[in-house]
PDB file of N, CA, C and O in Angstrom:
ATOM      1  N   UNK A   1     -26.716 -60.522 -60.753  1.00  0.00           N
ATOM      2  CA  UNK A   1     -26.275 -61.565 -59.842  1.00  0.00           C
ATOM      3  C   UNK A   1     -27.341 -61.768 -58.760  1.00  0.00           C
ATOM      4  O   UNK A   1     -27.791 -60.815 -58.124  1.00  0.00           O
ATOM      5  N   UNK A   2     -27.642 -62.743 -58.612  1.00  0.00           N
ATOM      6  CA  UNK A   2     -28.847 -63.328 -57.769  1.00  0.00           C
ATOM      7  C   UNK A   2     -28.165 -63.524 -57.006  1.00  0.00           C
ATOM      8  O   UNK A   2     -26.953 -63.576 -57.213  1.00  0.00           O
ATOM      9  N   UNK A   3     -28.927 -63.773 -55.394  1.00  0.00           N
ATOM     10  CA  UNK A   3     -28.611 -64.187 -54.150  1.00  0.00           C
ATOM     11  C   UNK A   3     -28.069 -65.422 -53.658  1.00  0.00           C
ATOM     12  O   UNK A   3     -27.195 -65.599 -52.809  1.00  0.00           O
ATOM     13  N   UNK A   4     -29.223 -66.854 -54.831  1.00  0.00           N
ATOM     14  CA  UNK A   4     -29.170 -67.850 -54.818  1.00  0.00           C
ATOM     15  C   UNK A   4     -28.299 -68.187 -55.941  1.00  0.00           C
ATOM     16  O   UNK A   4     -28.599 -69.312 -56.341  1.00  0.00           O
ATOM     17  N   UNK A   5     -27.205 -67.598 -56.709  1.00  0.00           N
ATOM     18  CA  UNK A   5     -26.643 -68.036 -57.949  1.00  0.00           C
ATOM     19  C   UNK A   5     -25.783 -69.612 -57.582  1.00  0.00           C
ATOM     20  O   UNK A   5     -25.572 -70.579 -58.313  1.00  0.00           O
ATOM     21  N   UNK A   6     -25.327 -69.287 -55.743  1.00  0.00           N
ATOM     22  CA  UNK A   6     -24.584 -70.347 -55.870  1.00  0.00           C
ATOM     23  C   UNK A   6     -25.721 -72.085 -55.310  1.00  0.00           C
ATOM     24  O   UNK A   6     -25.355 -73.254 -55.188  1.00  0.00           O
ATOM     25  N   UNK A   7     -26.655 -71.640 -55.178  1.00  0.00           N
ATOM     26  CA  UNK A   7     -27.716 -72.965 -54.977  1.00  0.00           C
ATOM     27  C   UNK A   7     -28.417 -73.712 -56.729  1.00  0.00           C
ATOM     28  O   UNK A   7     -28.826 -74.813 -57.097  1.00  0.00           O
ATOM     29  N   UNK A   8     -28.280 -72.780 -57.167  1.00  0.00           N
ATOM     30  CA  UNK A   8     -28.719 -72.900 -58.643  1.00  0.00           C
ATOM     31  C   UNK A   8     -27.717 -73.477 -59.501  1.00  0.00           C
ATOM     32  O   UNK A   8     -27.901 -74.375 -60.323  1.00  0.00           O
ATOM     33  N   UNK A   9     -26.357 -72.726 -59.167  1.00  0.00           N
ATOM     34  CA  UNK A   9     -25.117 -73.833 -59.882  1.00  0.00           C
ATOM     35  C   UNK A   9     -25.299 -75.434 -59.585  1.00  0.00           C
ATOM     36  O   UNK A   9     -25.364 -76.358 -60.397  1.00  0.00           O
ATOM     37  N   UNK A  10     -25.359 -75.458 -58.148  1.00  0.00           N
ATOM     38  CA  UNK A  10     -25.599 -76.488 -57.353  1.00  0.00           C
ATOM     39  C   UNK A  10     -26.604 -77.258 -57.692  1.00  0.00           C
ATOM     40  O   UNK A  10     -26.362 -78.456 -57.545  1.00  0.00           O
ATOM     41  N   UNK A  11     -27.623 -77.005 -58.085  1.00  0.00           N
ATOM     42  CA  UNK A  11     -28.925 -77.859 -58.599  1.00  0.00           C
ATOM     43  C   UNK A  11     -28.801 -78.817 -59.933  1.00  0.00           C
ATOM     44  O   UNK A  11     -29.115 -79.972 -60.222  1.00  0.00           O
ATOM     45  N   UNK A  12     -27.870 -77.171 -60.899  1.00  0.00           N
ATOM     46  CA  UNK A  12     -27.572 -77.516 -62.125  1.00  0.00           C
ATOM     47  C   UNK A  12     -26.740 -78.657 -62.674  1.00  0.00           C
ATOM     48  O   UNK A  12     -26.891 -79.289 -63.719  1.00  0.00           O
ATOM     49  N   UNK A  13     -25.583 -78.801 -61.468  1.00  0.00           N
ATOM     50  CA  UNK A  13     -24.465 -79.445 -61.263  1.00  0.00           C
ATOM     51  C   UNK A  13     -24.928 -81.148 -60.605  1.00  0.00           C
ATOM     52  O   UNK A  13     -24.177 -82.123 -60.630  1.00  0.00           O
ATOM     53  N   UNK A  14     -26.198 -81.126 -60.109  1.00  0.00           N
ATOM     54  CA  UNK A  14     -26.702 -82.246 -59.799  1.00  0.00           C
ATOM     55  C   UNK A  14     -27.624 -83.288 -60.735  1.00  0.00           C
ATOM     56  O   UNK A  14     -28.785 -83.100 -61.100  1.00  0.00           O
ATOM     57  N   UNK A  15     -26.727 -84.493 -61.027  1.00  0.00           N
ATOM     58  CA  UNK A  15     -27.282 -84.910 -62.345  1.00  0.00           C
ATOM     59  C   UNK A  15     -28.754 -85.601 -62.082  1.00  0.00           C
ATOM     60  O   UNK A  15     -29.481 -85.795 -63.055  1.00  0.00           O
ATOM     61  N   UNK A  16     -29.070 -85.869 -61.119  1.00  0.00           N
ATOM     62  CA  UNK A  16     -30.633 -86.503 -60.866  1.00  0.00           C
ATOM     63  C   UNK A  16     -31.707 -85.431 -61.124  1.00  0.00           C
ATOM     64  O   UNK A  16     -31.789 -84.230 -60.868  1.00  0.00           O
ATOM     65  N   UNK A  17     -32.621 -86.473 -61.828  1.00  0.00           N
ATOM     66  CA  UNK A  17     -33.735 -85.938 -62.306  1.00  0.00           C
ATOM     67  C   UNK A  17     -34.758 -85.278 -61.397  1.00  0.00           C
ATOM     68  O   UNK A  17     -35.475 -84.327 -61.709  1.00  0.00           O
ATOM     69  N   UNK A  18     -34.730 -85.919 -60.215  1.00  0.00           N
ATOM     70  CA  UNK A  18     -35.604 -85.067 -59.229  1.00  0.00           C
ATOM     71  C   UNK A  18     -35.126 -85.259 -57.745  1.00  0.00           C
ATOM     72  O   UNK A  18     -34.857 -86.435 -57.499  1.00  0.00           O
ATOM     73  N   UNK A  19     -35.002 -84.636 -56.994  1.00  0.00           N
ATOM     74  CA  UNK A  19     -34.729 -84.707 -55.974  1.00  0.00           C
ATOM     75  C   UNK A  19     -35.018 -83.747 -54.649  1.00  0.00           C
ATOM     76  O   UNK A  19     -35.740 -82.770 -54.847  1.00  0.00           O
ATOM     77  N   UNK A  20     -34.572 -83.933 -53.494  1.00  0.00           N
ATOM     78  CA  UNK A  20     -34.719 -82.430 -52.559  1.00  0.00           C
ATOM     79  C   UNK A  20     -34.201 -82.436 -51.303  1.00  0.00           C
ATOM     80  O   UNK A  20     -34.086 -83.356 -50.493  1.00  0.00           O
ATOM     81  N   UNK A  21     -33.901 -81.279 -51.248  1.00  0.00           N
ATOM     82  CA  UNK A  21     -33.102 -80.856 -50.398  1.00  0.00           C
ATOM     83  C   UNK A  21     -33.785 -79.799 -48.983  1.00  0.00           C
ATOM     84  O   UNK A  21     -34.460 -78.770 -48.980  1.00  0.00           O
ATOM     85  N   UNK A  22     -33.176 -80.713 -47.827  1.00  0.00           N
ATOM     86  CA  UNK A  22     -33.718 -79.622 -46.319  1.00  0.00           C
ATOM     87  C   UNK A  22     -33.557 -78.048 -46.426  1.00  0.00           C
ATOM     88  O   UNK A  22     -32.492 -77.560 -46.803  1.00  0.00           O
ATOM     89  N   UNK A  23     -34.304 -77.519 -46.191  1.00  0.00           N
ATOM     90  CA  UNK A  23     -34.271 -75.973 -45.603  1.00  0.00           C
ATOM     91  C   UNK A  23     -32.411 -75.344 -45.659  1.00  0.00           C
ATOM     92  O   UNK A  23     -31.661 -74.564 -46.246  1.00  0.00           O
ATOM     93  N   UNK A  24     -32.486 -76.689 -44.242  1.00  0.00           N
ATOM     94  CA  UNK A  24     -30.706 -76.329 -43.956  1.00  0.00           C
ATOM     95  C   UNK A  24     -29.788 -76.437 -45.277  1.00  0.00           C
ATOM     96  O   UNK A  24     -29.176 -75.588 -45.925  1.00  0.00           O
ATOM     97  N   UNK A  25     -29.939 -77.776 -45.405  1.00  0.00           N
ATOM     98  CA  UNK A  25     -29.004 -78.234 -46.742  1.00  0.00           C
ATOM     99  C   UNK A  25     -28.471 -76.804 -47.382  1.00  0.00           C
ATOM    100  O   UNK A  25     -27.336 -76.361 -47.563  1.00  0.00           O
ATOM    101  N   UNK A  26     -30.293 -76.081 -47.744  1.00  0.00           N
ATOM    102  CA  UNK A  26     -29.889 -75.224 -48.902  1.00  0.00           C
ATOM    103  C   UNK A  26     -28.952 -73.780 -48.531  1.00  0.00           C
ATOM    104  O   UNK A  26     -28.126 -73.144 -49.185  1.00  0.00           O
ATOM    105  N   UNK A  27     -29.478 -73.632 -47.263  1.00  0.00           N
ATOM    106  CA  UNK A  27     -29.078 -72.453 -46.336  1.00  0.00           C
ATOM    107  C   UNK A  27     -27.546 -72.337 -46.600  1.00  0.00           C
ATOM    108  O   UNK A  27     -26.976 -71.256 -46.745  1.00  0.00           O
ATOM    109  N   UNK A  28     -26.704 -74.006 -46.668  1.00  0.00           N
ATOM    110  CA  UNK A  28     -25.460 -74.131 -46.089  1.00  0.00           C
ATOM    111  C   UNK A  28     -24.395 -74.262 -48.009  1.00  0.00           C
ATOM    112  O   UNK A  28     -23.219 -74.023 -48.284  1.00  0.00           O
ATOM    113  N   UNK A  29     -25.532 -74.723 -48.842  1.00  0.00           N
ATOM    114  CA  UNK A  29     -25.327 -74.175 -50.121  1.00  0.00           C
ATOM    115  C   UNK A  29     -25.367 -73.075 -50.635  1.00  0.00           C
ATOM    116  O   UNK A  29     -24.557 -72.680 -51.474  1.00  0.00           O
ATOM    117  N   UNK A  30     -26.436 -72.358 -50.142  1.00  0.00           N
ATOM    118  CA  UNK A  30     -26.442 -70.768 -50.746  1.00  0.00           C
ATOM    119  C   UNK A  30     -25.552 -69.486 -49.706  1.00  0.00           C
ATOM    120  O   UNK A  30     -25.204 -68.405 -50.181  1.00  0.00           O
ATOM    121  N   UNK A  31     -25.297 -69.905 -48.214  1.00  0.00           N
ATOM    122  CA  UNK A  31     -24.681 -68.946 -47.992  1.00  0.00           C
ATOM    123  C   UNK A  31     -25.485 -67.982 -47.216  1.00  0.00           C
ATOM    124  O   UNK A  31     -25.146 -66.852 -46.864  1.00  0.00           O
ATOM    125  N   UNK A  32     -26.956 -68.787 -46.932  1.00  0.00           N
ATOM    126  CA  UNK A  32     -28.057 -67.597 -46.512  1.00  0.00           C
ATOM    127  C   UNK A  32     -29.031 -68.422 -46.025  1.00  0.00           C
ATOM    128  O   UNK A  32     -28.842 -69.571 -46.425  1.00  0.00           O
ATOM    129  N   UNK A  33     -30.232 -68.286 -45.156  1.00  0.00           N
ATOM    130  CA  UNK A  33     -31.275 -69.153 -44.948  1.00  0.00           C
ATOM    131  C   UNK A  33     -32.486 -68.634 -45.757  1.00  0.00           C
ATOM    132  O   UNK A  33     -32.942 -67.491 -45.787  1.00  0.00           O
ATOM    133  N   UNK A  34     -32.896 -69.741 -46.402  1.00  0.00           N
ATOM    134  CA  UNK A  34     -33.769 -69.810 -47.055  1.00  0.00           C
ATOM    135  C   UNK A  34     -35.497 -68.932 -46.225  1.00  0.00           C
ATOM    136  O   UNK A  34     -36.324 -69.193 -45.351  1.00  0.00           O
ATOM    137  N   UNK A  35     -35.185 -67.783 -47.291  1.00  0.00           N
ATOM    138  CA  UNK A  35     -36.743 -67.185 -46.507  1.00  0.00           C
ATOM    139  C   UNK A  35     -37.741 -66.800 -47.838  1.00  0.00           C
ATOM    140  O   UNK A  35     -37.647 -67.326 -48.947  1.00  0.00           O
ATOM    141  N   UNK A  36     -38.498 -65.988 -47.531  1.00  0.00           N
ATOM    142  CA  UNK A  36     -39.963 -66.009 -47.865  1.00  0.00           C
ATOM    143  C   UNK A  36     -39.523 -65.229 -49.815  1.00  0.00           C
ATOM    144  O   UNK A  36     -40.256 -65.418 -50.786  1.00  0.00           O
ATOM    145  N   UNK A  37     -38.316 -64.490 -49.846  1.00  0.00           N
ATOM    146  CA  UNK A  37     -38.008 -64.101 -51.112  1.00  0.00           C
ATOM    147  C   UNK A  37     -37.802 -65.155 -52.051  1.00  0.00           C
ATOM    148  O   UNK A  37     -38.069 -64.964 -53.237  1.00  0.00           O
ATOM    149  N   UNK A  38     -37.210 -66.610 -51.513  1.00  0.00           N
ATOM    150  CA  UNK A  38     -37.470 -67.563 -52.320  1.00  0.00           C
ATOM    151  C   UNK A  38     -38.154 -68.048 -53.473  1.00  0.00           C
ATOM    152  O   UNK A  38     -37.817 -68.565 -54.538  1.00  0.00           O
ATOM    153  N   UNK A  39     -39.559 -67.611 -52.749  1.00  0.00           N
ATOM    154  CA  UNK A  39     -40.837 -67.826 -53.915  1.00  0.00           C
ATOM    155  C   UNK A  39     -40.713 -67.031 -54.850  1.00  0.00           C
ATOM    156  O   UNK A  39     -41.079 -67.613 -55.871  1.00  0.00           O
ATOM    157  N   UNK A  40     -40.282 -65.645 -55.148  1.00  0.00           N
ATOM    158  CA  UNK A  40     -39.495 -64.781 -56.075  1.00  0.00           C
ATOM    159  C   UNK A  40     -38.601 -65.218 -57.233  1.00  0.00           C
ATOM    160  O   UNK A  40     -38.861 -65.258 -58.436  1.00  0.00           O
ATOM    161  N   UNK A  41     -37.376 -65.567 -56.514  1.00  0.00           N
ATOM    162  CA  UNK A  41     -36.378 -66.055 -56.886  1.00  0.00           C
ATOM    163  C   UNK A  41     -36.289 -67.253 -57.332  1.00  0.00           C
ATOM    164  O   UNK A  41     -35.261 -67.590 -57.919  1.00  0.00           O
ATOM    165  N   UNK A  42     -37.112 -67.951 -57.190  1.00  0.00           N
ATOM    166  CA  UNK A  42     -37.513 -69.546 -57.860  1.00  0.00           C
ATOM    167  C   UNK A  42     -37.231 -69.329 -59.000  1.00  0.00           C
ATOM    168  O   UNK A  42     -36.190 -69.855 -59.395  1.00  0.00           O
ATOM    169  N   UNK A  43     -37.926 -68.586 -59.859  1.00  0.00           N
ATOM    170  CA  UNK A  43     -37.981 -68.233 -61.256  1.00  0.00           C
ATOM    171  C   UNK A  43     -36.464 -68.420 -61.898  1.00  0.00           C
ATOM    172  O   UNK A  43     -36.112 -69.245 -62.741  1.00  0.00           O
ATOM    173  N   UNK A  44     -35.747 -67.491 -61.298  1.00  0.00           N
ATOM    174  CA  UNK A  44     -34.673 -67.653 -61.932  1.00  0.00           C
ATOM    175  C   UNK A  44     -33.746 -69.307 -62.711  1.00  0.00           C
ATOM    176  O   UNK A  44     -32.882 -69.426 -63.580  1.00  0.00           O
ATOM    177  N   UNK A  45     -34.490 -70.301 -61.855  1.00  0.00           N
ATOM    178  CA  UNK A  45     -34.098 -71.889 -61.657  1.00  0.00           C
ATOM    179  C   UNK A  45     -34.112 -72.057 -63.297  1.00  0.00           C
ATOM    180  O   UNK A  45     -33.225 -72.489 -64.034  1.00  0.00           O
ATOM    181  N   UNK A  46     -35.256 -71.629 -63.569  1.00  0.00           N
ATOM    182  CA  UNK A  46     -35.773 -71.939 -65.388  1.00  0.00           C
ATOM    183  C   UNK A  46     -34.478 -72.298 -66.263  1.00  0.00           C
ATOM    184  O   UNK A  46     -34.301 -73.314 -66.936  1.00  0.00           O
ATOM    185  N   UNK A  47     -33.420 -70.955 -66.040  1.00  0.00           N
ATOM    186  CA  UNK A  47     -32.687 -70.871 -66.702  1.00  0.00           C
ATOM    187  C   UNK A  47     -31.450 -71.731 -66.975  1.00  0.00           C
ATOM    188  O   UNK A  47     -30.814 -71.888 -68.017  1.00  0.00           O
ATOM    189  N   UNK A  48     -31.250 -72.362 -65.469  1.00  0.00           N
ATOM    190  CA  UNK A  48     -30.355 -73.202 -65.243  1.00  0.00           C
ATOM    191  C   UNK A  48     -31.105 -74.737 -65.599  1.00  0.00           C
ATOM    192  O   UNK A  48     -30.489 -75.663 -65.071  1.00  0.00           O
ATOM    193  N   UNK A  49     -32.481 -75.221 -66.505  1.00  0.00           N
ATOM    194  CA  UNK A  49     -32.836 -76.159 -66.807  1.00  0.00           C
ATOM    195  C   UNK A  49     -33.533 -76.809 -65.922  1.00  0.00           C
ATOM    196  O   UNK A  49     -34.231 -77.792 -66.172  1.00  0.00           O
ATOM    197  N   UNK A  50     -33.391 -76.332 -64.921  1.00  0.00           N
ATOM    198  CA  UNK A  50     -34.232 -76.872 -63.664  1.00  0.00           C
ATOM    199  C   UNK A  50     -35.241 -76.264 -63.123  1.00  0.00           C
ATOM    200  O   UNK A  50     -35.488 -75.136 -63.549  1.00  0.00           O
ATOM    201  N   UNK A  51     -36.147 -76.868 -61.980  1.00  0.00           N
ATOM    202  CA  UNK A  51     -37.608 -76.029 -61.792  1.00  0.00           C
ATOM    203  C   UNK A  51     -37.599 -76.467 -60.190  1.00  0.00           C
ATOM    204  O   UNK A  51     -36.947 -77.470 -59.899  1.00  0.00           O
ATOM    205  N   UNK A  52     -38.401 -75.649 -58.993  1.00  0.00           N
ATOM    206  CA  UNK A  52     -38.906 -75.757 -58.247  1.00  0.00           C
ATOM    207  C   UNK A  52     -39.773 -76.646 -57.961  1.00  0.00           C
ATOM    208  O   UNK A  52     -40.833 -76.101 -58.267  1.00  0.00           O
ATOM    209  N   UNK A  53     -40.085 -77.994 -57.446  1.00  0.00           N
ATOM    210  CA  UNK A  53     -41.410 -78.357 -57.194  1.00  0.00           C
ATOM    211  C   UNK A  53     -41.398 -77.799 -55.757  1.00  0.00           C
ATOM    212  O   UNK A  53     -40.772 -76.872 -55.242  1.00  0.00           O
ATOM    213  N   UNK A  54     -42.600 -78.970 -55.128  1.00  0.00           N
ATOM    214  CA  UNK A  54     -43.254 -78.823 -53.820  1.00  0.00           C
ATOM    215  C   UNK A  54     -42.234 -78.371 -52.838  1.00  0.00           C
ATOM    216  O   UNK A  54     -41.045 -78.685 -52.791  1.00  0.00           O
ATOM    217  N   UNK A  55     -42.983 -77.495 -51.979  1.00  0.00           N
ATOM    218  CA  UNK A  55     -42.210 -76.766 -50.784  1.00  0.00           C
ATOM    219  C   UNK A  55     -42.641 -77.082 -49.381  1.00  0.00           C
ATOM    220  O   UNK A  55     -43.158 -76.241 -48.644  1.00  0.00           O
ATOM    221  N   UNK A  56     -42.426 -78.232 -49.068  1.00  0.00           N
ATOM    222  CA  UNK A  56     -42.714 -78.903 -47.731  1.00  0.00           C
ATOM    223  C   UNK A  56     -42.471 -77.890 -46.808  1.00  0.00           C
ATOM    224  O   UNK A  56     -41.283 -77.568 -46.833  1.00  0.00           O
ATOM    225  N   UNK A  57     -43.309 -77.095 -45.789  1.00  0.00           N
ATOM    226  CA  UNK A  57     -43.232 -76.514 -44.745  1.00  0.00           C
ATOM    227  C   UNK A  57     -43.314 -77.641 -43.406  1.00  0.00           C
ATOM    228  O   UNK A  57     -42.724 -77.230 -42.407  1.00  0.00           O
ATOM    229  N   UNK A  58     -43.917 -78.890 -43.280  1.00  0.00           N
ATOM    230  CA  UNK A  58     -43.797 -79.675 -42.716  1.00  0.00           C
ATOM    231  C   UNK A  58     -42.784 -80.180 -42.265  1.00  0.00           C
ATOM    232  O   UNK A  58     -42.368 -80.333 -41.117  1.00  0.00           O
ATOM    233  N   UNK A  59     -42.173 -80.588 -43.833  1.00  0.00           N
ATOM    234  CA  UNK A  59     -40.925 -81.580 -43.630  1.00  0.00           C
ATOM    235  C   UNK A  59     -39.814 -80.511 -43.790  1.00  0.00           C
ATOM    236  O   UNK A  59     -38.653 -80.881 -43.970  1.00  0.00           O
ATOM    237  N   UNK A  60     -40.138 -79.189 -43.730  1.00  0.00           N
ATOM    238  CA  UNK A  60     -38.568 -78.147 -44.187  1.00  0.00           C
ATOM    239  C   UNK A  60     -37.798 -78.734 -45.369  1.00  0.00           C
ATOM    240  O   UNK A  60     -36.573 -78.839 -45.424  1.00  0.00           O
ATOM    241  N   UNK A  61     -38.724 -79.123 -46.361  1.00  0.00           N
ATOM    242  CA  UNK A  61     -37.771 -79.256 -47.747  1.00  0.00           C
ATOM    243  C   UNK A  61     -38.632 -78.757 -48.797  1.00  0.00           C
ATOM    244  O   UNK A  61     -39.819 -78.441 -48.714  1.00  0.00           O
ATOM    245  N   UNK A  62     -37.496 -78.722 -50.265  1.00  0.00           N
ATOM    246  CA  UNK A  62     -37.706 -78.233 -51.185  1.00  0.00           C
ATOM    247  C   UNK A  62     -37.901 -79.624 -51.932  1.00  0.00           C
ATOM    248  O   UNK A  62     -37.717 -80.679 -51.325  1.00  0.00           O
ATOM    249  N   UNK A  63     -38.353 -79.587 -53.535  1.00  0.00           N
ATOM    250  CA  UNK A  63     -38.053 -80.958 -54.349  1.00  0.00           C
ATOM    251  C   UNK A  63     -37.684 -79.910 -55.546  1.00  0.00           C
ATOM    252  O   UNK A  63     -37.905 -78.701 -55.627  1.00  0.00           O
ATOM    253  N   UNK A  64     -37.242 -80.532 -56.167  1.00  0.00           N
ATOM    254  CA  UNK A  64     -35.852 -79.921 -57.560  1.00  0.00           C
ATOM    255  C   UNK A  64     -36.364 -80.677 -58.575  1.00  0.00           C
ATOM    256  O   UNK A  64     -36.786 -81.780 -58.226  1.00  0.00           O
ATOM    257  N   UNK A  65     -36.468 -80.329 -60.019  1.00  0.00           N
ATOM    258  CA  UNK A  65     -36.688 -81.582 -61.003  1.00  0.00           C
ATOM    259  C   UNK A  65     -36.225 -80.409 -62.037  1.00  0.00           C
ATOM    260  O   UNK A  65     -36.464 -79.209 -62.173  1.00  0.00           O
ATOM    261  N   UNK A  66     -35.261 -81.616 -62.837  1.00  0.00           N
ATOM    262  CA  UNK A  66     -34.907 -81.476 -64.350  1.00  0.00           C
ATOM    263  C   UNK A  66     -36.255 -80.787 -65.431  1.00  0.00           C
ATOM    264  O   UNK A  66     -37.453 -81.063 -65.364  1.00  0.00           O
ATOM    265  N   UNK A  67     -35.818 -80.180 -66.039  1.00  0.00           N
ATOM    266  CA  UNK A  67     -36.800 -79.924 -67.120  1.00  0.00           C
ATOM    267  C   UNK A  67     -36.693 -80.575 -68.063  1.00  0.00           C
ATOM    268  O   UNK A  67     -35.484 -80.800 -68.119  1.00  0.00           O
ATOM    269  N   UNK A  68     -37.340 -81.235 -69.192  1.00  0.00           N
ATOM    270  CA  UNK A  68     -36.900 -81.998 -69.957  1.00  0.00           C
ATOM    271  C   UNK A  68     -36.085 -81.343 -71.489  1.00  0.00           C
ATOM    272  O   UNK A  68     -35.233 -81.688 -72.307  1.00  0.00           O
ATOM    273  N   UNK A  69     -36.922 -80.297 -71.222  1.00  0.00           N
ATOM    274  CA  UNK A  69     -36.440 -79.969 -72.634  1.00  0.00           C
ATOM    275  C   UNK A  69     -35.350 -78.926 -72.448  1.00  0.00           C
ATOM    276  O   UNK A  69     -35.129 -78.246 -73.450  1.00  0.00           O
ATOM    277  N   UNK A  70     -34.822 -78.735 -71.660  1.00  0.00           N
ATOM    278  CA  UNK A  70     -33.150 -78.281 -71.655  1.00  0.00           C
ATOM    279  C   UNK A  70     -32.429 -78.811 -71.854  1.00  0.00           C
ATOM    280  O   UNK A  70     -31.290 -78.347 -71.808  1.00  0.00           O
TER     281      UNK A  70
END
């Protein structure tokens, strides 16, 4: 059981192909604020068909995209 299981349901559960979500957003989805173990835990996304893109430290967001071949 991962930390982020319930941000990853959440991703999975989101039918757009790419999208992204604030720092906060995710904080208030997962139950936790998003910190530096993240980059770790990304990986796990694979499984749920989805992938990590760009990690705006600027703008405090993430971007999300579908994989195609899931």
């Amino acid at each position: 059981m991962s930390k982020y299981d319930s941000l990853w349901a959440h991703i999975q559960q989101d039918g757009r192909a790419q999208f992204k979500l604030t720092f906060d957003e995710i904080a208030q989805i997962a139950g936790l604020p998003l910190d530096h173990s993240f980059l770790t835990y990304r990986k796990e996304l694979l499984a749920y068909g989805c992938r990590v893109g760009k990690i705006s430290m600027k703008e405090q967001t993430v971007a999300f995209e579908r994989i195609e071949d899931a």
